[in-house]
MDTraj code that builds the backbone (N, CA, C; nanometers):
import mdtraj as md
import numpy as np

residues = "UNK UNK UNK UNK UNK UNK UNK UNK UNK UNK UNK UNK UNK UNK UNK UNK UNK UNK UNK UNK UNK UNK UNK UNK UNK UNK UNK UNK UNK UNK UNK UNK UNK UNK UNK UNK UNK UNK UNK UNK UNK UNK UNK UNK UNK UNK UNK UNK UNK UNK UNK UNK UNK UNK UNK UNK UNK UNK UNK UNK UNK UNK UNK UNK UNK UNK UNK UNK UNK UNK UNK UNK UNK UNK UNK UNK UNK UNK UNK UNK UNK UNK UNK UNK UNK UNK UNK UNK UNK UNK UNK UNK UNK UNK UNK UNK UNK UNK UNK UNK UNK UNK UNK UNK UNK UNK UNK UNK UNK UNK UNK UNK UNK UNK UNK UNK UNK UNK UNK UNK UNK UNK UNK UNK UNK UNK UNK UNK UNK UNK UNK UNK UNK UNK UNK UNK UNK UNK UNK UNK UNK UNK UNK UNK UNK UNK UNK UNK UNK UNK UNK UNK UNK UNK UNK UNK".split()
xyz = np.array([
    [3.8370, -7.4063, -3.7214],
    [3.7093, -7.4711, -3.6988],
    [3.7155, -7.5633, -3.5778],
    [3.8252, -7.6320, -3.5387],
    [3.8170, -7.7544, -3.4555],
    [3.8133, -7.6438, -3.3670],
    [3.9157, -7.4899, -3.3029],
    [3.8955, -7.4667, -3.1602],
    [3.7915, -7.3956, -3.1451],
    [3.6508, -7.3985, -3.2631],
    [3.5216, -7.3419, -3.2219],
    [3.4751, -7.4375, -3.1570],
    [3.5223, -7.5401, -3.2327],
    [3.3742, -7.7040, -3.1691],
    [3.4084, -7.7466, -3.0574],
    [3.5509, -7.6887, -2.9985],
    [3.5686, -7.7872, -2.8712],
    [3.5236, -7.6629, -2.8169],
    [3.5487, -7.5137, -2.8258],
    [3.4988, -7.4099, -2.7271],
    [3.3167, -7.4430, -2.7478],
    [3.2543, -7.4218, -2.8515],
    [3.1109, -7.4891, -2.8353],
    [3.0780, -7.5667, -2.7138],
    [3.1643, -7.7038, -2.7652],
    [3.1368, -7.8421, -2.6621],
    [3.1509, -7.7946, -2.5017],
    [3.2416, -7.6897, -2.4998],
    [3.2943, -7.6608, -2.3540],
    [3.1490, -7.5967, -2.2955],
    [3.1145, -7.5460, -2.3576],
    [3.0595, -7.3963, -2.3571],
    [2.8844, -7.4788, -2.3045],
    [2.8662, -7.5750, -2.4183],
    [2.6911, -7.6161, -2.3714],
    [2.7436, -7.7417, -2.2479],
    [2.8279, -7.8066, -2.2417],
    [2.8385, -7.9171, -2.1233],
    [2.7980, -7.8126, -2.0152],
    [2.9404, -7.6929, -2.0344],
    [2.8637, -7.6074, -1.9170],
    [2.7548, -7.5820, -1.8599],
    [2.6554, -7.5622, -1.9651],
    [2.5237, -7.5256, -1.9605],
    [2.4490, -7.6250, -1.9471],
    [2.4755, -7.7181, -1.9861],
    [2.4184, -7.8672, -1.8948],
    [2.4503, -7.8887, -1.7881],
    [2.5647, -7.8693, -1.7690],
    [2.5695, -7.9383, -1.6367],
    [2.4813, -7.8397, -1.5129],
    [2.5018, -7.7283, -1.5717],
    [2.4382, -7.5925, -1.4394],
    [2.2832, -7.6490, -1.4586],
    [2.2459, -7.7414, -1.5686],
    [2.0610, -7.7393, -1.5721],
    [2.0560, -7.8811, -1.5020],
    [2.1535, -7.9450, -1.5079],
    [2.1288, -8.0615, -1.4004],
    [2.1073, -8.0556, -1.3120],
    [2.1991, -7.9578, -1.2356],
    [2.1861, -7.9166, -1.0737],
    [2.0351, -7.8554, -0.9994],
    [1.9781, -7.9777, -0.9362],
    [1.8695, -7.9387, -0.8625],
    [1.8634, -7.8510, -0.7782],
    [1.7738, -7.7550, -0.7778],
    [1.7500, -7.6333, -0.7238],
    [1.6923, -7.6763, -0.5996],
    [1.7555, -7.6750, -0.4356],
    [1.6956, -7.6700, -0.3205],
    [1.5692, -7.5980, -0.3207],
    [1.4335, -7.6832, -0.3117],
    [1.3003, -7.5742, -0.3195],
    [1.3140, -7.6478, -0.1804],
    [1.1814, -7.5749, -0.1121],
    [1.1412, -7.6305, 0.0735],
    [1.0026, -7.6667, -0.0460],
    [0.9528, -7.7955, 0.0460],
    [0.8499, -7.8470, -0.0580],
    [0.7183, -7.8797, 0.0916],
    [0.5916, -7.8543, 0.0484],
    [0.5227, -7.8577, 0.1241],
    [0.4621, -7.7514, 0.2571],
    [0.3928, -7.7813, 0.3623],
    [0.3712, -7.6726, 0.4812],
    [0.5015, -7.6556, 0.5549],
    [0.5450, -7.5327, 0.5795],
    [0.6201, -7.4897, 0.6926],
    [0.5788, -7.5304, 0.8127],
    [0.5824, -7.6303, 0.9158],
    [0.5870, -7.5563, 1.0573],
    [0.6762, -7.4662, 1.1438],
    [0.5688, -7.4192, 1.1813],
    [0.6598, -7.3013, 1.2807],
    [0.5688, -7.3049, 1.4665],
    [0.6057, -7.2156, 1.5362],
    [0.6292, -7.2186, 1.6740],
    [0.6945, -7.2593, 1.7537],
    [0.6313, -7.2809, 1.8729],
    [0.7279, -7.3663, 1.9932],
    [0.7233, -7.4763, 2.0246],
    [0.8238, -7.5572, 2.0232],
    [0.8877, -7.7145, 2.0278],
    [0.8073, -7.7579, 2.1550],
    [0.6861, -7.8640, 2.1521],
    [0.6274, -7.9032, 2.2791],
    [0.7186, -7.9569, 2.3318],
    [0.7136, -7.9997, 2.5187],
    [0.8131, -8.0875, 2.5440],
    [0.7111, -8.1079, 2.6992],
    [0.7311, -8.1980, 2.7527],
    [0.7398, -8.1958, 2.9125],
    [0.7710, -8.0482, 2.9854],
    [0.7128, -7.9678, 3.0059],
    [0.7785, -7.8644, 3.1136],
    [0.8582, -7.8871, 3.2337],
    [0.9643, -7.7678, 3.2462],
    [1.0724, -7.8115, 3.2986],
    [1.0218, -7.7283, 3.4380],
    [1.0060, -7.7774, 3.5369],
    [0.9936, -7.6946, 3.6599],
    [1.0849, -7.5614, 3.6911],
    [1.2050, -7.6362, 3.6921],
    [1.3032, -7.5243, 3.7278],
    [1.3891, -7.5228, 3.6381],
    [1.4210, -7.4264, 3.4850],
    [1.5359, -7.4834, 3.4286],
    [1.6505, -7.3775, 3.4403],
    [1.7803, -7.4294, 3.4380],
    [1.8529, -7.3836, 3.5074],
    [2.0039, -7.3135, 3.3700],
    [2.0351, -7.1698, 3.3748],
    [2.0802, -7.1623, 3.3236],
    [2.1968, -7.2491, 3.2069],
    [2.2337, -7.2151, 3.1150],
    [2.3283, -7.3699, 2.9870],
    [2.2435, -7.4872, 3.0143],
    [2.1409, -7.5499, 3.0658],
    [2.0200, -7.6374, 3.0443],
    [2.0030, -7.6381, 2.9498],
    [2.0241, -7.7552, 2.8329],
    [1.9826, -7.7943, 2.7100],
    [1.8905, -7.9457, 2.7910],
    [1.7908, -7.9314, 2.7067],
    [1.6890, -8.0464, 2.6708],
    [1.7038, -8.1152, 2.6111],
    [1.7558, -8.2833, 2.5415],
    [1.7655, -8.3161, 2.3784],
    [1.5841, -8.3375, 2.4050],
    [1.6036, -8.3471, 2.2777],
    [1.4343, -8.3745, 2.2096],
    [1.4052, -8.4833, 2.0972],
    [1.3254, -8.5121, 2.0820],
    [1.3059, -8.5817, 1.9639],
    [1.3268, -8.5483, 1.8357],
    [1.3654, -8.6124, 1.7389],
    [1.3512, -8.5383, 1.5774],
    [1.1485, -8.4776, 1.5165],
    [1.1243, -8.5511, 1.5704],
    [0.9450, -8.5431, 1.5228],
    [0.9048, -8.4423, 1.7002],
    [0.9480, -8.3457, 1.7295],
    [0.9050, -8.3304, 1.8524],
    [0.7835, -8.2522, 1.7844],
    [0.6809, -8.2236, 1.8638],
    [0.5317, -8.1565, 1.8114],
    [0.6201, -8.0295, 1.7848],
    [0.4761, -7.9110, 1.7347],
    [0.5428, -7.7548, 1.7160],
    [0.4087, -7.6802, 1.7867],
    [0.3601, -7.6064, 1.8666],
    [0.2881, -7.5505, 1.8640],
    [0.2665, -7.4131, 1.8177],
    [0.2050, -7.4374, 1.6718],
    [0.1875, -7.3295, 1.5630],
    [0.1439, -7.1829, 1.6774],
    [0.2527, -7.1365, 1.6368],
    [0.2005, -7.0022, 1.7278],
    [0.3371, -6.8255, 1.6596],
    [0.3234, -6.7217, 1.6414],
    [0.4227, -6.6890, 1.6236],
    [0.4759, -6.6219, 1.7494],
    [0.3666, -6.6120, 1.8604],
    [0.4039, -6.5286, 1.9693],
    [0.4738, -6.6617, 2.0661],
    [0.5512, -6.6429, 2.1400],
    [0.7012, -6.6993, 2.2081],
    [0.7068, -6.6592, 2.3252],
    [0.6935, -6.7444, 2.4479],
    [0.7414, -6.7424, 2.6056],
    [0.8422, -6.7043, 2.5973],
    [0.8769, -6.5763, 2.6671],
    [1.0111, -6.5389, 2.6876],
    [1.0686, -6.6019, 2.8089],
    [1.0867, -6.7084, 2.8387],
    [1.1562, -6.8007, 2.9662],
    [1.2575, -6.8430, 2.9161],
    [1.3588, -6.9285, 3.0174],
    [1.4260, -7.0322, 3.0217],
    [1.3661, -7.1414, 2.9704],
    [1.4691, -7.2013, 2.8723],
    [1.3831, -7.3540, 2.8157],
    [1.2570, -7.3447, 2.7042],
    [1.2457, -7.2192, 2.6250],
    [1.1786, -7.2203, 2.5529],
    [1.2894, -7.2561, 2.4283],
    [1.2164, -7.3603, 2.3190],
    [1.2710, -7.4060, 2.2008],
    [1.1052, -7.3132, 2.1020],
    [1.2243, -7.2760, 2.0063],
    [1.1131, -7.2359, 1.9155],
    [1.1742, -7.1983, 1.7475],
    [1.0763, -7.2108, 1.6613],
    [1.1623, -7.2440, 1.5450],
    [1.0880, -7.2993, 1.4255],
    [1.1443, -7.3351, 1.3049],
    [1.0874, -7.3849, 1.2391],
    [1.1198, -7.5071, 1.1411],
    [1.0392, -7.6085, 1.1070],
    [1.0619, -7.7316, 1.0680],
    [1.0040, -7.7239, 0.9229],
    [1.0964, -7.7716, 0.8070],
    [1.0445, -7.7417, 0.6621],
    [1.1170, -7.8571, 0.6021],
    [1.0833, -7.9170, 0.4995],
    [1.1503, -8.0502, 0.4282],
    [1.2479, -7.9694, 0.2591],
    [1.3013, -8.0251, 0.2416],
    [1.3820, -7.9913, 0.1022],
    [1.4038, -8.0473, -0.0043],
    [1.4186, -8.0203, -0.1284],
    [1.3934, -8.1220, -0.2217],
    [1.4556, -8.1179, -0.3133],
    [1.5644, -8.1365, -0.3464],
    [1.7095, -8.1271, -0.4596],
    [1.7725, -8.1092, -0.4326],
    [1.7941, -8.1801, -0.2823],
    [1.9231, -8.1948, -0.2039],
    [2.0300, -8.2546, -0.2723],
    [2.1908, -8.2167, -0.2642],
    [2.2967, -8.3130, -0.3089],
    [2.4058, -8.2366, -0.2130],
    [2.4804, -8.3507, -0.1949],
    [2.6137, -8.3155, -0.1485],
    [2.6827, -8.2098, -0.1683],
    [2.7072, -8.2107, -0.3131],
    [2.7873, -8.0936, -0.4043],
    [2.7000, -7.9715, -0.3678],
    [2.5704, -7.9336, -0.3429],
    [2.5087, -7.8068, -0.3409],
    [2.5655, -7.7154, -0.2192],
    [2.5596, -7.5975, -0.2495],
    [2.6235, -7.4941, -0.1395],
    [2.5141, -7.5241, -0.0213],
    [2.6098, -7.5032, 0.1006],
    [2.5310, -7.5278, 0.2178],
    [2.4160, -7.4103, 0.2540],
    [2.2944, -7.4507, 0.3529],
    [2.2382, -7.3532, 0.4004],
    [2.2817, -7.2711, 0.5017],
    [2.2215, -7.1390, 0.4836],
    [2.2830, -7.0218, 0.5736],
    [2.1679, -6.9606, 0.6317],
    [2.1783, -7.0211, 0.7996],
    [2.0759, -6.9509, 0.8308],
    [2.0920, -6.8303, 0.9258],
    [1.9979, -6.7794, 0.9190],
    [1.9989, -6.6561, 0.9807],
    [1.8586, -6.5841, 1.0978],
    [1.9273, -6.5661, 1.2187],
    [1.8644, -6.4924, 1.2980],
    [1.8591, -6.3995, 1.3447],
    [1.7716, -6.3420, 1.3269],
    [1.8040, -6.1076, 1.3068],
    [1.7090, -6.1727, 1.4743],
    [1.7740, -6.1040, 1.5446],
    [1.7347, -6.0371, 1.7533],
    [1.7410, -5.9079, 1.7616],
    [1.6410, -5.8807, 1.8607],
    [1.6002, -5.7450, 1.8676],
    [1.7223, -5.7035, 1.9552],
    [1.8622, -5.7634, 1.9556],
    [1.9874, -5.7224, 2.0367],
    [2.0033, -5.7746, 2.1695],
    [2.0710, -5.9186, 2.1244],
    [2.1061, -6.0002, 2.2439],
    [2.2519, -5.9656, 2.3379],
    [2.2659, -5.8965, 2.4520],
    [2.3878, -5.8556, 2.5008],
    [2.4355, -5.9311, 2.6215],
    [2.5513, -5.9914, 2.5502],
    [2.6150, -6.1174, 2.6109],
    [2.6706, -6.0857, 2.7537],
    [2.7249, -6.1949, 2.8218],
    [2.8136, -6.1271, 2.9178],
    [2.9059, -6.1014, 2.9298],
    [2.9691, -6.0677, 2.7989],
    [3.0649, -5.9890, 2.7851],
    [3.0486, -5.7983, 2.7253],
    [2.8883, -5.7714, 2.7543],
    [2.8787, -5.6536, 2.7046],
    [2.8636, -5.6246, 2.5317],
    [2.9077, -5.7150, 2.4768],
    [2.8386, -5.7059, 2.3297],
    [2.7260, -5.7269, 2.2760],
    [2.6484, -5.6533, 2.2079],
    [2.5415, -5.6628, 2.1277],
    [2.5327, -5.7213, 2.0071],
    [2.4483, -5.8322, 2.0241],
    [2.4506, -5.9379, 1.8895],
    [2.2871, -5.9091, 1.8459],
    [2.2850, -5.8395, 1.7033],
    [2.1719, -5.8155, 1.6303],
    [2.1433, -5.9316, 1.5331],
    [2.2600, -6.0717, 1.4996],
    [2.2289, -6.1579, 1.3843],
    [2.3273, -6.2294, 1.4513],
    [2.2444, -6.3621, 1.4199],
    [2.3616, -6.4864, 1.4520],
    [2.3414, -6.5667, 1.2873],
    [2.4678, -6.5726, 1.2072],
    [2.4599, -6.6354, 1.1119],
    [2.5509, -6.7733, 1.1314],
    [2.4905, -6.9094, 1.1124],
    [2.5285, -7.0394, 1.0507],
    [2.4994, -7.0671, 0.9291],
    [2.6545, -7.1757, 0.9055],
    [2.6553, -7.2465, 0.7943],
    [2.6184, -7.3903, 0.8546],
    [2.4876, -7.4325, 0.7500],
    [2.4766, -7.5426, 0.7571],
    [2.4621, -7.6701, 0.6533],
    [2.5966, -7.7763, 0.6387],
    [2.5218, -7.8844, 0.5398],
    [2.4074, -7.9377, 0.4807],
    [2.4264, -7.9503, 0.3560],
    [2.3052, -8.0335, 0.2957],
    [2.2886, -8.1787, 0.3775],
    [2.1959, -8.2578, 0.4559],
    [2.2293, -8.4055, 0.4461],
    [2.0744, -8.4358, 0.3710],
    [2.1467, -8.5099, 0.2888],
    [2.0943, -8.5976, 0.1812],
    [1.9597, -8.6664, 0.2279],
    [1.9873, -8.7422, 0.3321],
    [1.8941, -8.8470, 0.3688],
    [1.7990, -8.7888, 0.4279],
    [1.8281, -8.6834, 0.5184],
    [1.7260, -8.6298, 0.6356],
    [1.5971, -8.5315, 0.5703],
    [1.4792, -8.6681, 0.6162],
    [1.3371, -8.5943, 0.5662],
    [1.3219, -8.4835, 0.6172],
    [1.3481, -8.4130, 0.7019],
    [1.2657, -8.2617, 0.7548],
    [1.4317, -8.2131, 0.8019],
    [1.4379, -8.0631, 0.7566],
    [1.5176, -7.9771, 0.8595],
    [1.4920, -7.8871, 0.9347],
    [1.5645, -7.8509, 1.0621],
    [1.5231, -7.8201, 1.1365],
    [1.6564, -7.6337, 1.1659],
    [1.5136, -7.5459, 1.2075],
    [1.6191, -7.3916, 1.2190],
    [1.5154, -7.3559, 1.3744],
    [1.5975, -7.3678, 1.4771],
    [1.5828, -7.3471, 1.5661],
    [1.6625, -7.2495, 1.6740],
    [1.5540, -7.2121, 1.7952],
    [1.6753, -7.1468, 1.8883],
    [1.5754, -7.1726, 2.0499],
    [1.6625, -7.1662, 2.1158],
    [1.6484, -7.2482, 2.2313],
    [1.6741, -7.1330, 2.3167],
    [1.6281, -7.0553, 2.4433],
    [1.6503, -6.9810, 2.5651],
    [1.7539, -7.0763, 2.6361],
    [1.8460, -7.0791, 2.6746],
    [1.9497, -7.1610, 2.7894],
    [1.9906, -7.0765, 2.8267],
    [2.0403, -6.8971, 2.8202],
    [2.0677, -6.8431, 2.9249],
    [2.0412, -6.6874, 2.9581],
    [1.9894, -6.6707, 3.0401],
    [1.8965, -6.5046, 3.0803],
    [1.9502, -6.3963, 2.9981],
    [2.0323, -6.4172, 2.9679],
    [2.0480, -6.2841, 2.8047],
    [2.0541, -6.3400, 2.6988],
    [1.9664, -6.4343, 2.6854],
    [1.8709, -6.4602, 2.5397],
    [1.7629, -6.4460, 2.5520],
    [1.7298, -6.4627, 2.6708],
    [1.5720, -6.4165, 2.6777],
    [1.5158, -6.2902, 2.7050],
    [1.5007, -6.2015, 2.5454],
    [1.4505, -6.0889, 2.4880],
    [1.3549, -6.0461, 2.4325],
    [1.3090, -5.9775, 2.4554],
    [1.1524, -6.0019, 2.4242],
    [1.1869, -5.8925, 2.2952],
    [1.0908, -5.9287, 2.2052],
    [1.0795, -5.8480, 2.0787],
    [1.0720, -5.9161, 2.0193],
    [1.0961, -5.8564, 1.8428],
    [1.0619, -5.9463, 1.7069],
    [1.1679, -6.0288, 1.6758],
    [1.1545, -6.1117, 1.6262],
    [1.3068, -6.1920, 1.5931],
    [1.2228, -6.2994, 1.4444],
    [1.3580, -6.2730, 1.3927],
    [1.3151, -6.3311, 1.2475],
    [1.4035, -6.4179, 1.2050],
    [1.3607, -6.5036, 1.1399],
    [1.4888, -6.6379, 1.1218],
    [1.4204, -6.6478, 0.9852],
    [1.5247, -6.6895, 0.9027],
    [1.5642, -6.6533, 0.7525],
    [1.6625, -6.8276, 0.7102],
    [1.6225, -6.8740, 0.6340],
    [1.6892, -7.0147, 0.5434],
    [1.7754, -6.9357, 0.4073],
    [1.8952, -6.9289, 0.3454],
    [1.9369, -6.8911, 0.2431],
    [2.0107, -7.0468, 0.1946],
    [2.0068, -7.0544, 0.0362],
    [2.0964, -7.1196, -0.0141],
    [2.1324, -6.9764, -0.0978],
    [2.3202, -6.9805, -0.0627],
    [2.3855, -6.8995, -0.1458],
    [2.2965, -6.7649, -0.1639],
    [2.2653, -6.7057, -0.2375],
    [2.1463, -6.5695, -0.2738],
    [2.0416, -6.6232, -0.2755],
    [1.9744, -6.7469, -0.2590],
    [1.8298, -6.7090, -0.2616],
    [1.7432, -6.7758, -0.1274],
    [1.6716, -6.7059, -0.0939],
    [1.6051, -6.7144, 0.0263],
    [1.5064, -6.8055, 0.0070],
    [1.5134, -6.9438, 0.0920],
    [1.4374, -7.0691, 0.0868],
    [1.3022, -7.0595, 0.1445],
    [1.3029, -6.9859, 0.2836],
    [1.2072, -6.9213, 0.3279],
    [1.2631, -6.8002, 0.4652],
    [1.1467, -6.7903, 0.5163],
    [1.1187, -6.6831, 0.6119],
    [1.0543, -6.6717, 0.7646],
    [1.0579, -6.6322, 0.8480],
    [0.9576, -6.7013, 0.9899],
    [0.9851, -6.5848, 1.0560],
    [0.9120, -6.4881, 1.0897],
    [0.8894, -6.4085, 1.2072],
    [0.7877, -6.4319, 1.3730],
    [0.8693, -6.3913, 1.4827],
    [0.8279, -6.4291, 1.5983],
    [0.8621, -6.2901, 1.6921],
    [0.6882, -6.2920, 1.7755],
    [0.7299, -6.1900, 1.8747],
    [0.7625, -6.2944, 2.0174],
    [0.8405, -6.2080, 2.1174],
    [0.9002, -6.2732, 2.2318],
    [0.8075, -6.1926, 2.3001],
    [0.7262, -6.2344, 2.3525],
    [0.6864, -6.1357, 2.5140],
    [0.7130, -6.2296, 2.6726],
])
top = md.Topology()
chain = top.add_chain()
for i, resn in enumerate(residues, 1):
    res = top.add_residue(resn, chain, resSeq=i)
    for name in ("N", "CA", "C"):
        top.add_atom(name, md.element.get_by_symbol(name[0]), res)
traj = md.Trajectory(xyz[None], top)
């Protein structure tokens, strides 16, 4: 009898503890489009911009295929914790070919939970003439198996 009650005890803590764990939802409107900024006259290949955290978005899904285009999407989260598996995001390209001759169809990152930070941010930035591809490109949020959200964009 006693090694039922401690396998029991084992058995529902388990099951508590998995119902404690807050489920990362994205809570509220998505923004999506392109990151306003000052236009850059001439921008010049590996040219990064910093930007603001609150930079505007101009809701759009269609995308300047230039140099110096930021575009992307901004969504908030809500059962954030340390302990939770990180986000994995993902960007399917209509086949970005580097200069080394390889074809990159998905760029996948791992990215931390941080706790504190009201809005996150899944972005991608043009900095050098073989990223800038015109076609569909889709960027994807995962925690672990389940898909937080979704954002499709054409490049012309």
């Amino acid at each position: 009898m006693k090694l039922f009650s401690l396998s029991a005890l084992a058995l529902s803590l388990g099951l508590f503890s998995n119902l404690a764990l807050a489920d990362v939802q994205v809570e509220g409107p998505i923004e999506y489009g392109v990151f306003a900024g000052a236009p850059i006259k001439d921008p010049q290949p590996g040219e990064r911009i910093l930007s603001r955290a609150n930079q505007p978005i101009e809701q759009t899904q269609v995308v300047p295929a230039r140099l110096g285009t930021k575009f992307g999407v901004r969504y908030q989260l809500t059962g954030k914790a340390e302990t939770e598996q990180p986000l994995t995001l993902m960007y399917f390209t209509p086949g970005l070919v580097g200069p080394d001759g390889k074809r990159q169809d998905k760029i996948e990152l791992q990215q931390k939970l941080v706790v504190g930070a009201p809005q996150d941010v899944m972005a991608f930035e043009f900095t050098e003439h073989h990223e800038v591809v015109p076609g569909d490109w889709q960027f994807m949020v995962f925690q672990g198996d389940r898909k937080l959200l979704e954002q499709r964009f054409t490049v012309r």
